[in-house]
The first five atom37 places (N, CA, C, CB, O) and aatype in JSON, in Angstrom:
{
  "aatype": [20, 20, 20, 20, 20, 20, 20, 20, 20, 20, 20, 20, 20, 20, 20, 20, 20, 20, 20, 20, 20, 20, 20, 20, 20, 20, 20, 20, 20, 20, 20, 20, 20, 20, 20, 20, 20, 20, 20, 20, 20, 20, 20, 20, 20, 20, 20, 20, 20, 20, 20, 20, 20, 20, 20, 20, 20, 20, 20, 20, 20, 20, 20, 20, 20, 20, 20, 20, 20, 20, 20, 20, 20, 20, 20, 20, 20, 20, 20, 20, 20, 20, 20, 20, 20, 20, 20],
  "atom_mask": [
    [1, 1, 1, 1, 1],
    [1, 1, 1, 1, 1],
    [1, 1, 1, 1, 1],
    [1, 1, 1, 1, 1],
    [1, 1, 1, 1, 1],
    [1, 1, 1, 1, 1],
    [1, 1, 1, 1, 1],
    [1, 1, 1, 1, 1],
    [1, 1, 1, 1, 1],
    [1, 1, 1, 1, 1],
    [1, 1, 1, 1, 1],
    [1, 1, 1, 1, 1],
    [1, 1, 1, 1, 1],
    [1, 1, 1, 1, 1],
    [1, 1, 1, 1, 1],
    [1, 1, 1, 1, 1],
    [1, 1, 1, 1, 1],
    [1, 1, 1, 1, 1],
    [1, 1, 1, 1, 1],
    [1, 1, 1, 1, 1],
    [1, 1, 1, 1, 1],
    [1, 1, 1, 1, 1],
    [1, 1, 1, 1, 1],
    [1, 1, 1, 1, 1],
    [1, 1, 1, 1, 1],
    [1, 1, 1, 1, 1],
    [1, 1, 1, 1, 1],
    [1, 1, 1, 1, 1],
    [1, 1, 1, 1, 1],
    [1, 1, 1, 1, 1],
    [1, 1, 1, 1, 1],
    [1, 1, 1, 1, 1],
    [1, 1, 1, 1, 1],
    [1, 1, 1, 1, 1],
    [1, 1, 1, 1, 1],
    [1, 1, 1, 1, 1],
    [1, 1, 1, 1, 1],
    [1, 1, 1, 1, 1],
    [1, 1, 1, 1, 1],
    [1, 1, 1, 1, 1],
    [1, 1, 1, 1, 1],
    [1, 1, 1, 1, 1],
    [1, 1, 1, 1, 1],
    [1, 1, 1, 1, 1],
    [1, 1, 1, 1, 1],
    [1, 1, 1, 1, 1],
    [1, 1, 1, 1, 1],
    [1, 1, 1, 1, 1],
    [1, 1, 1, 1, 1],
    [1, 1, 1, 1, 1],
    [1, 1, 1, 1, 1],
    [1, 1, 1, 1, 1],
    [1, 1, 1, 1, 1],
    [1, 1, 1, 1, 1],
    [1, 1, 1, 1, 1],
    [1, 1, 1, 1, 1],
    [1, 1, 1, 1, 1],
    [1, 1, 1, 1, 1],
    [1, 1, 1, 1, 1],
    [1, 1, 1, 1, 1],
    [1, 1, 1, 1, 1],
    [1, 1, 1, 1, 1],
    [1, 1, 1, 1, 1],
    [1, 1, 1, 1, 1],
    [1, 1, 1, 1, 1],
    [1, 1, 1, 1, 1],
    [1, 1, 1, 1, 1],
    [1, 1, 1, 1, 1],
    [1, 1, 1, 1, 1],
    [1, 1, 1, 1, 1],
    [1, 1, 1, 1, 1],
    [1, 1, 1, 1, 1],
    [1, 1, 1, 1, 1],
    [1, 1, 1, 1, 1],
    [1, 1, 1, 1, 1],
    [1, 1, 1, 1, 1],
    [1, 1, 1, 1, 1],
    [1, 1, 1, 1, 1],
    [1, 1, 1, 1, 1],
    [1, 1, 1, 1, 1],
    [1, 1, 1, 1, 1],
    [1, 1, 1, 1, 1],
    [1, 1, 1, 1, 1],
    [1, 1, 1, 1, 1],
    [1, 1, 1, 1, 1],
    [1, 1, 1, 1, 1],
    [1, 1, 1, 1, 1]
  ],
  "atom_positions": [
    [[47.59, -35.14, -40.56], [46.81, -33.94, -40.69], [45.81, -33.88, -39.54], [46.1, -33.88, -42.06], [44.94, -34.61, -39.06]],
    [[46.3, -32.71, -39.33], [44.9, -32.72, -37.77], [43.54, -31.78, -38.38], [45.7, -31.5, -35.77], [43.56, -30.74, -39.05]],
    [[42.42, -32.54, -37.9], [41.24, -32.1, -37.52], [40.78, -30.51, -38.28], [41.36, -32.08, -35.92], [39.77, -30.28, -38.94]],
    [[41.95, -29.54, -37.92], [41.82, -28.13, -37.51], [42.33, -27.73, -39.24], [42.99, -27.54, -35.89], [42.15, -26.6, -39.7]],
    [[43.0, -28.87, -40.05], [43.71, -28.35, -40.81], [42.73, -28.49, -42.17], [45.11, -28.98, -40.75], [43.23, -28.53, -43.29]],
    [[41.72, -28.55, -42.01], [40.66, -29.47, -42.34], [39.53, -27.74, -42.86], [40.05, -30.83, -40.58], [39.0, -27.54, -43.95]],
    [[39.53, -27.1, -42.02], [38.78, -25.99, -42.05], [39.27, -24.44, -41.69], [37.83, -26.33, -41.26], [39.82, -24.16, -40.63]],
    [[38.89, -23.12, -43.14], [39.58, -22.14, -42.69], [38.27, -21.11, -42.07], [40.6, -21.55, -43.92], [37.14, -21.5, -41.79]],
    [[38.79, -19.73, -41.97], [37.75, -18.83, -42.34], [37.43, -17.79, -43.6], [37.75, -18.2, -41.41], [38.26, -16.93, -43.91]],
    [[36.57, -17.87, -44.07], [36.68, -17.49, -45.26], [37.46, -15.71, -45.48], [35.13, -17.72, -45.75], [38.06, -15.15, -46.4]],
    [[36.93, -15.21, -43.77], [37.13, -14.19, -43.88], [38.76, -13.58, -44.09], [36.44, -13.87, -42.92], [39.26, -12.6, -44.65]],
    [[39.22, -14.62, -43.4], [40.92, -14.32, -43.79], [41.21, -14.3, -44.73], [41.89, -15.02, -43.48], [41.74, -13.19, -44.75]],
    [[41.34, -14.77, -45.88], [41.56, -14.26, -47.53], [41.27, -13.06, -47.57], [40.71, -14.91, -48.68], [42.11, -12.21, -47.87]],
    [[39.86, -12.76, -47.24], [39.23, -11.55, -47.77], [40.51, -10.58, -46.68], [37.1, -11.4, -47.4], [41.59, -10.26, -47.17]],
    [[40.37, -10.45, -46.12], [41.45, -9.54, -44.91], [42.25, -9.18, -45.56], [42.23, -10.19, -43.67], [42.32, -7.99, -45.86]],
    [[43.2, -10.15, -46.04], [44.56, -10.59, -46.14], [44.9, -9.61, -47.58], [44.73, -12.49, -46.27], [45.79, -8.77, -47.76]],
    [[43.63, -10.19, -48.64], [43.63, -9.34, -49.66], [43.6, -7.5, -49.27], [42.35, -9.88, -50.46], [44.4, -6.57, -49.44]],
    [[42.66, -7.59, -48.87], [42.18, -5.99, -48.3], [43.29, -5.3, -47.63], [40.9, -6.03, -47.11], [43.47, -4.12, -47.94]],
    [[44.36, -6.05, -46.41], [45.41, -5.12, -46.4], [46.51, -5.31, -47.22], [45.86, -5.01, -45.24], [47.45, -4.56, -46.97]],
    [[46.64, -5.97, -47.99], [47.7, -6.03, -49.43], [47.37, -4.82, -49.74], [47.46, -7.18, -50.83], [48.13, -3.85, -49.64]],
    [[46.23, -4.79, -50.12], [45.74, -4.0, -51.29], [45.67, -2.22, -50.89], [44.11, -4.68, -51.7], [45.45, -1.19, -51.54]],
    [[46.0, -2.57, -49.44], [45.96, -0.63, -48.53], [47.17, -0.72, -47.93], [44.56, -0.14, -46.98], [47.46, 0.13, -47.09]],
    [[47.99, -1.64, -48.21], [49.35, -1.53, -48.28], [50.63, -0.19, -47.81], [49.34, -1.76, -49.55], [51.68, -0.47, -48.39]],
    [[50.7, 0.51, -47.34], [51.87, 1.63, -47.73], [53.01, 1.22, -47.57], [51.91, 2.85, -47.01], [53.38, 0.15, -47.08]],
    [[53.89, 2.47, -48.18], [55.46, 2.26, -48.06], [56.16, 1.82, -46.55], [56.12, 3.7, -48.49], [57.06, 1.06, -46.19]],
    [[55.42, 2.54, -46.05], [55.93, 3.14, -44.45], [55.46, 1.61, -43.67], [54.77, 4.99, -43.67], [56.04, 1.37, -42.61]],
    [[54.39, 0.53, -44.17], [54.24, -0.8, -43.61], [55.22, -1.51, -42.93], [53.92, -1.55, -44.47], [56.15, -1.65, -43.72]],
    [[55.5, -2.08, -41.75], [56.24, -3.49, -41.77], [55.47, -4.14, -41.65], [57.18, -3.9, -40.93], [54.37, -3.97, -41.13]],
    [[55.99, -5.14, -42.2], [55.58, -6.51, -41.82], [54.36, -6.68, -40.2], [57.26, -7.31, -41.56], [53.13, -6.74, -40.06]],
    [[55.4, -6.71, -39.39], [54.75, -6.53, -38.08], [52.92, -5.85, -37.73], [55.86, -5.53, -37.46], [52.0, -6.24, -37.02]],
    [[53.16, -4.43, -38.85], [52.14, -3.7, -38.91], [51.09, -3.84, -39.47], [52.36, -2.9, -39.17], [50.05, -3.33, -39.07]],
    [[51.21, -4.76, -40.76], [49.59, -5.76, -41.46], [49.53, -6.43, -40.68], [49.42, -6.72, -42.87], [48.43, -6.41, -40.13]],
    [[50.55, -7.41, -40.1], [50.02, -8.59, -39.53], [49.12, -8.15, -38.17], [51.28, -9.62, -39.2], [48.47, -9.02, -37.59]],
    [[49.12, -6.75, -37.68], [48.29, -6.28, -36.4], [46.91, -5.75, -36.75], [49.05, -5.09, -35.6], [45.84, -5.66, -36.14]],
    [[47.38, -5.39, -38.12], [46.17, -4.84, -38.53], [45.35, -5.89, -39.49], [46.49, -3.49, -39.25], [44.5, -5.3, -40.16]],
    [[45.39, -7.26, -39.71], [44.83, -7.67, -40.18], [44.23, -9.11, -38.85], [45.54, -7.71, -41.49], [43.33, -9.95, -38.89]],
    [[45.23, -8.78, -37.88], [44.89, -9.78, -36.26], [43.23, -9.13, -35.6], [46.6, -9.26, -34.61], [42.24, -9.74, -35.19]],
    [[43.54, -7.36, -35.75], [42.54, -6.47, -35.42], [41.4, -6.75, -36.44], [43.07, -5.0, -35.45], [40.36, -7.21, -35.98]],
    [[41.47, -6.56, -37.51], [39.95, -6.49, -38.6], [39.36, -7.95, -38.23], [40.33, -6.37, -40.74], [38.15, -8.14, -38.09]],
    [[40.39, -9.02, -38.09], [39.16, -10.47, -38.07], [38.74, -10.39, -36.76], [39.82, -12.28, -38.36], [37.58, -10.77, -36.59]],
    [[39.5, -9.91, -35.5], [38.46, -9.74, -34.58], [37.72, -8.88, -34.51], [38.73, -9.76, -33.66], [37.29, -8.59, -33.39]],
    [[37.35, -8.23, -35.53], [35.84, -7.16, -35.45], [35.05, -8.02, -36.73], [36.19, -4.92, -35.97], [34.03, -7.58, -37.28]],
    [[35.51, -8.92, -36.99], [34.13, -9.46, -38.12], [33.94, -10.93, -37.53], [34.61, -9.57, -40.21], [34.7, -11.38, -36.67]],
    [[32.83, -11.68, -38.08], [32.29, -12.73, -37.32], [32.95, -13.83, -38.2], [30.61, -12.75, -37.15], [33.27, -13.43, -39.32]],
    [[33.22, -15.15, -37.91], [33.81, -16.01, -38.41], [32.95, -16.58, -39.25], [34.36, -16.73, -37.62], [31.73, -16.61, -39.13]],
    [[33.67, -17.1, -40.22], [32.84, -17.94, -41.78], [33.4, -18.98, -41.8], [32.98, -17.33, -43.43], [34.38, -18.72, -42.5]],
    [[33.5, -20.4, -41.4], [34.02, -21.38, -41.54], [33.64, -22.31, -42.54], [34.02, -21.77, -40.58], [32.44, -22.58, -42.56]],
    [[34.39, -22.91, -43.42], [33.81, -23.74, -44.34], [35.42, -25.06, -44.57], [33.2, -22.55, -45.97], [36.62, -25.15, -44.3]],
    [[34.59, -25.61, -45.06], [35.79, -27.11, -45.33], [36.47, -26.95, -46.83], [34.78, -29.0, -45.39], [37.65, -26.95, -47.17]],
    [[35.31, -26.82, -47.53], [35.68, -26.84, -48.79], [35.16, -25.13, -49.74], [34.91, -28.36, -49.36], [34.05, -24.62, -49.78]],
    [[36.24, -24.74, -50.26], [36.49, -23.4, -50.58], [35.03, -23.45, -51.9], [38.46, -23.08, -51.17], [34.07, -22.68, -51.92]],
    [[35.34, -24.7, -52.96], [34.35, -24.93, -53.73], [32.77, -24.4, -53.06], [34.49, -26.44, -54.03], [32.12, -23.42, -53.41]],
    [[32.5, -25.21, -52.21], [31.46, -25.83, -51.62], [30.79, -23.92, -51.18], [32.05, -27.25, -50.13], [29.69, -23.5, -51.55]],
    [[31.64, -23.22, -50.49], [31.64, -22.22, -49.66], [31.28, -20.47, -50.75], [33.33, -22.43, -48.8], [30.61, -19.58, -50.22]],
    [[31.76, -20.31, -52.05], [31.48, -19.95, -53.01], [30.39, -20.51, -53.41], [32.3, -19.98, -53.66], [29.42, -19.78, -53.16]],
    [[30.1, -21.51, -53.94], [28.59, -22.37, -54.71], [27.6, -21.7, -53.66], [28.49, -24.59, -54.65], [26.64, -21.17, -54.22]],
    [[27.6, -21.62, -52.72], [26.04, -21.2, -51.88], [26.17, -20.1, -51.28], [25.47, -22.16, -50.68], [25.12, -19.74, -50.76]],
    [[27.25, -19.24, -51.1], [27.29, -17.99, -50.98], [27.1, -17.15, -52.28], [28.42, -17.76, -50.36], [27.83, -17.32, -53.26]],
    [[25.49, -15.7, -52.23], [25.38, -15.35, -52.87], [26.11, -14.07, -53.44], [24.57, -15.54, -52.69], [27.01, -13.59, -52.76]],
    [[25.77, -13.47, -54.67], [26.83, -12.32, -54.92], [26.31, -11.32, -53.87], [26.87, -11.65, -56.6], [27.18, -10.96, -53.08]],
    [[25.21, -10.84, -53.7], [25.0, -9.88, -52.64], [25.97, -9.77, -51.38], [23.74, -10.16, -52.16], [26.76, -8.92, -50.95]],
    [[25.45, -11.22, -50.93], [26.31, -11.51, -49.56], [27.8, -11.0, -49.78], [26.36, -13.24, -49.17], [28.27, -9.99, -49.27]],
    [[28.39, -11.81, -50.56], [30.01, -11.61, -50.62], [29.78, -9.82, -50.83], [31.03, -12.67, -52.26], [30.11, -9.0, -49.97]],
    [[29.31, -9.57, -51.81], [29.74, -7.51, -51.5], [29.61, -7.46, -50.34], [28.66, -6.06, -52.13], [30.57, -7.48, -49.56]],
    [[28.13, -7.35, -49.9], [28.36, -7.42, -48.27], [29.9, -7.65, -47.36], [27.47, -8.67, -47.87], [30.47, -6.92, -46.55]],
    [[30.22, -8.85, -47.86], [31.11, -8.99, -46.61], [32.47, -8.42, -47.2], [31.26, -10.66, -45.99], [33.4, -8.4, -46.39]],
    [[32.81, -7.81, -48.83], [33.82, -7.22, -49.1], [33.86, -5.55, -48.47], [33.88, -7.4, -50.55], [34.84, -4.86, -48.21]],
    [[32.68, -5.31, -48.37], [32.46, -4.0, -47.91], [32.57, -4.0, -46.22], [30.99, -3.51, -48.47], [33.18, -3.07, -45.7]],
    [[31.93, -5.15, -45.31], [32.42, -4.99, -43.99], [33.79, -5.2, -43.48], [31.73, -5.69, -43.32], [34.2, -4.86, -42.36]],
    [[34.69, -6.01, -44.72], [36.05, -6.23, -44.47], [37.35, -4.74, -44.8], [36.29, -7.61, -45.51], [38.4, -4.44, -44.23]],
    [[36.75, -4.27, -45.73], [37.04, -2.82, -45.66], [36.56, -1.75, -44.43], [36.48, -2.34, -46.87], [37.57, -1.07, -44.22]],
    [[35.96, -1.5, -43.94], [35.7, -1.06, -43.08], [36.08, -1.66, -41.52], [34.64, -0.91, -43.43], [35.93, -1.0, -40.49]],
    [[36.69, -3.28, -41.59], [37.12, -3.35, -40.64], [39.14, -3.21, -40.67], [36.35, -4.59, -40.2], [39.95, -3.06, -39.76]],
    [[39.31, -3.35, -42.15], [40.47, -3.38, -42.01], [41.12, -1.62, -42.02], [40.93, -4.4, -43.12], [42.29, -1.42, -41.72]],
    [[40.0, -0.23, -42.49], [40.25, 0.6, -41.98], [40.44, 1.12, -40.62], [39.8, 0.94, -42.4], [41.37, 1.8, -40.19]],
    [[39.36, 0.65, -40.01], [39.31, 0.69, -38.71], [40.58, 0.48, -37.67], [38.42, -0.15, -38.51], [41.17, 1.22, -36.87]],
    [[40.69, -0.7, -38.01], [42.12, -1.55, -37.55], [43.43, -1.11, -37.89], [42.18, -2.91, -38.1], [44.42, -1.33, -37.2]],
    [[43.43, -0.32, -39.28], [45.22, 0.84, -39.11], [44.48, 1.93, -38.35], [46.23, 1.78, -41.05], [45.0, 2.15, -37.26]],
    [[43.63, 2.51, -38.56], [43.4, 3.85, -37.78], [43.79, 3.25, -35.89], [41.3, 4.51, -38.14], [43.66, 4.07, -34.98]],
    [[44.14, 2.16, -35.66], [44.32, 1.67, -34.03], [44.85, 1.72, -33.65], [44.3, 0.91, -33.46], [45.16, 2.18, -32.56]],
    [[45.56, 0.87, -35.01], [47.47, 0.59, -34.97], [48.19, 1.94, -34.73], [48.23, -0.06, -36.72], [49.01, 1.93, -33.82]],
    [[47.99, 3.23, -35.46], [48.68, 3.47, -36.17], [48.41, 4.47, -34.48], [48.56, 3.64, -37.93], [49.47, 4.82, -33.97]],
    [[46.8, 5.0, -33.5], [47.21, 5.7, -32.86], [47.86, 5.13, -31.41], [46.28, 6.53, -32.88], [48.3, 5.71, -30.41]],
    [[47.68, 3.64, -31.78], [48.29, 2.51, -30.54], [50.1, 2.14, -30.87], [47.17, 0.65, -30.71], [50.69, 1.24, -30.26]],
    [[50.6, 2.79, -31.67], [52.02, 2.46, -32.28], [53.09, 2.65, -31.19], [52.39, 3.45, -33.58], [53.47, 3.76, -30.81]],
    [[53.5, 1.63, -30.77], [54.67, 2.04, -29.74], [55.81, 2.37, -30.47], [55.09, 0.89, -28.71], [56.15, 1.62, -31.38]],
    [[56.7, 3.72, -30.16], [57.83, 4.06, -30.48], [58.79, 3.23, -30.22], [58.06, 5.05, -30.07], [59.95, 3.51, -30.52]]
  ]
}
């Protein structure tokens, strides 16, 4: 196990959930995975080791907070895709 495998960002769950969850028919594959590459590079990284540890001291405020900036980045990020879409 290397080093790296050791620590995620918290924010990727949250992403990951958020474009599940705005999902459409018309999606590929290809097309979350751009639009969810786009939303984590518009939000700042949350690194933690232990998922426990990372919940226990993050407060409820905060997390709305960051459920609400992850929506807004993962809108952002199809509105990109969708006018950056190569035929």
């Amino acid at each position: 196990m290397s080093l790296l495998d050791t620590i995620d960002n918290f924010y990727e769950r949250l992403v990951a959930d958020a474009v599940e969850e705005s999902r459409l028919e018309t999606d590929t594959e290809d097309r979350l995975a751009d639009i969810m590459c786009i939303a984590l590079n518009r939000l700042p990284p949350r690194y933690y080791r232990h998922k426990i540890d990372m919940m226990f001291y993050l407060a409820d405020p905060e997390l709305q907070e960051m459920r609400y900036k992850v929506l807004d980045a993962v809108k952002e990020a199809r509105a990109f895709v969708v006018a950056h879409q190569r035929e």
